[in-house]
N, C-alpha and C positions, 0 to 999 in steps of 0.2 A: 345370940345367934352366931354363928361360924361359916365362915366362905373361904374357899382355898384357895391358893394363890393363881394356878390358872383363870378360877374364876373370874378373881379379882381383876389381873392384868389383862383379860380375854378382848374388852374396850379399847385398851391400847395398843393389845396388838393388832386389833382390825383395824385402826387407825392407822397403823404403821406398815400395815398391808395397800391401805387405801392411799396412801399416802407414795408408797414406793410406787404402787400402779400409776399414781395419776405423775410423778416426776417421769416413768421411760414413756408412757404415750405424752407428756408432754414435750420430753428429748425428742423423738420421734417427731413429732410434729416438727418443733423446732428443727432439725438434719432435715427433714423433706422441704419446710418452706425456704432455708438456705440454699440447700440444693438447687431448688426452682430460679429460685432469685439470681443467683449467681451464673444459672446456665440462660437465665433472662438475658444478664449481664453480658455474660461473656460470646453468647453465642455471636450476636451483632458482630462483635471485636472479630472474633474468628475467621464471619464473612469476609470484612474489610481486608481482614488481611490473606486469604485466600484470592480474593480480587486484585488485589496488593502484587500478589506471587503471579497471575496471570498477567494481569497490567506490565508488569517488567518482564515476563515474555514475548510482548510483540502484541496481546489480544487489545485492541482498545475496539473491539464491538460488545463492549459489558457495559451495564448500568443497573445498580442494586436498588431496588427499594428503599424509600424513607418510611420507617411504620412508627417513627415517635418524633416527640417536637424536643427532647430531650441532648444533650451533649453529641452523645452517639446519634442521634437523625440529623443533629447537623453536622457532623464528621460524612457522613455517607453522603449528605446531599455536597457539601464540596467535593468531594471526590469524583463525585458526577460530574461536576461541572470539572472538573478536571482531567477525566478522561472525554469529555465531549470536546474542550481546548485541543488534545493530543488526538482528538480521529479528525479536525479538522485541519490544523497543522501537518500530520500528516498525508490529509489528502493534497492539501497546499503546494507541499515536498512533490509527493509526487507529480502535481500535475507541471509544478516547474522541469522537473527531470526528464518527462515527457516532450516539454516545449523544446530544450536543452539539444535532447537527446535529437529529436527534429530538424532543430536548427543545425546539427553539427551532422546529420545524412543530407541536408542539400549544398555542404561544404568539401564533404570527403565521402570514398566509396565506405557502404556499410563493415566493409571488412578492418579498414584502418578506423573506422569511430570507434569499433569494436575495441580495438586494439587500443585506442586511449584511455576509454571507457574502463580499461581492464590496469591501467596503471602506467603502461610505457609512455614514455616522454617524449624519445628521440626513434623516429622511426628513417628507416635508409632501407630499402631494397632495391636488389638492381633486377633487371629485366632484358633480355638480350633481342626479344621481336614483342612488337606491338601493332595494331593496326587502328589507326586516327583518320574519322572522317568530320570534314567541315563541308557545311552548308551555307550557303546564302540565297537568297531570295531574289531571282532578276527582275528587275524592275519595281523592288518594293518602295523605293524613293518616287518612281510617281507616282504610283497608283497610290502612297498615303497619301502627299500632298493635296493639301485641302479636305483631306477629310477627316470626321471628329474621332478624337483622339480612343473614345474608349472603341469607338467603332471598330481601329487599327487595333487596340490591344484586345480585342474581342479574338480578330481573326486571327494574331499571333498566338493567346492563348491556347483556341482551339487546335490550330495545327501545332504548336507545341507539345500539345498534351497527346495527341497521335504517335506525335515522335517518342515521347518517353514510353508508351502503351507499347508500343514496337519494341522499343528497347529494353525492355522487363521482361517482352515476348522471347528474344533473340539472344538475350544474356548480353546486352550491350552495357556499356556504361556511359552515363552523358554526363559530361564534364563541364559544360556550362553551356549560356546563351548570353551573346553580345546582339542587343537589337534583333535584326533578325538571320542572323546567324544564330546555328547552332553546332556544338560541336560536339564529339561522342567518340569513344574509345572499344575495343574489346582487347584481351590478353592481360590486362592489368586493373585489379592485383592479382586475378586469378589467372594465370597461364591457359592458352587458347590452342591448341594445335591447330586449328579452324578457324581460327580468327580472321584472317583476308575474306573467307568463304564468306563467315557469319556478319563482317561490315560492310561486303560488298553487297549480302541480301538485303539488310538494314536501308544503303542505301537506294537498292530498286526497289523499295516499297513494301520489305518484309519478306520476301521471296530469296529460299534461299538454295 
């Protein structure tokens, strides 16, 4: 009997058909589950560091998901905890620069805290009229005598706080309170043309 040679190799080459197919869909496969895996991999990474790039912006109202118990879940869950540290710290900051900023308006007019605030050291202005009134209370030595002490800081409080109500009203400035004196200013820092006017109404009772 006689076979020819395609015959013969015809086995082989569908083998080596079969064989070439099943190597690119197994490349294929292989490039696809790589692919996945690596964008499994890196995608996590990416976030971090996209939160990374906001985080040193200014935003610390972020917190990214933990969705594995793996290196990267706990990379992101420190992170967490470390942007939670930095929105507390910074609320801390500010609520001190608040107190600060408070404590240094019942020391100086808001225009000079301003003006510290903003960097100058040495402050000197002059002023050529101003108009300063002082208060006192007649007869506020007896009528506290003997009586309980919050009782008197109640009443000083109250008419205190009248006095500065007015003087927010009026554009005055109060410069402080000894006991039950009080004392208050208008023209400075902000020049008055009206000033006699506006301290005189100040002090008949707002009326001006």
């Amino acid at each position: 009997s006689e076979i020819d040679t395609a015959e013969a190799f015809a086995p082989v080459i569908s083998l080596g058909w079969a064989l070439g197919f099943s190597s690119v869909l197994i490349a294929t496969v292989l490039v696809a589950v790589s692919t996945l895996g690596v964008e499994r991999i890196t995608a996590p990474i990416k976030t971090l560091a996209d939160a990374t790039d906001r985080l040193g912006k200014g935003n610390c109202d972020l917190e990214l998901p933990v969705t594995s118990q793996d290196e990267v879940g706990h990379l992101t869950h420190n992170f967490n905890d470390m942007v939670v540290n930095l929105r507390n710290q910074r609320h801390l900051i500010e609520q001190k620069n608040a107190k600060n900023a408070k404590l240094l308006l019942n020391i100086l007019p808001e225009p000079i805290a301003g003006r510290l605030k903003s960097g100058e050291s040495q402050i000197a202005d002059a002023f050529p009229c101003a108009s300063v009134i002082f208060t006192d209370l007649v007869g506020f030595t007896a009528w506290s005598r003997g009586r309980p002490p919050m009782e008197v800081l109640s009443m000083l409080d109250e008419l205190f706080g009248s006095f500065d109500g007015c003087a927010t009203t009026l554009g005055v400035e109060k410069i402080k309170t000894i006991g039950d004196a009080y004392m208050a200013e208008c023209g400075l820092p902000t020049p008055n043309e009206d000033r006699a006017k506006v301290i005189g109404g100040f002090g008949s009772g707002g009326v001006t």
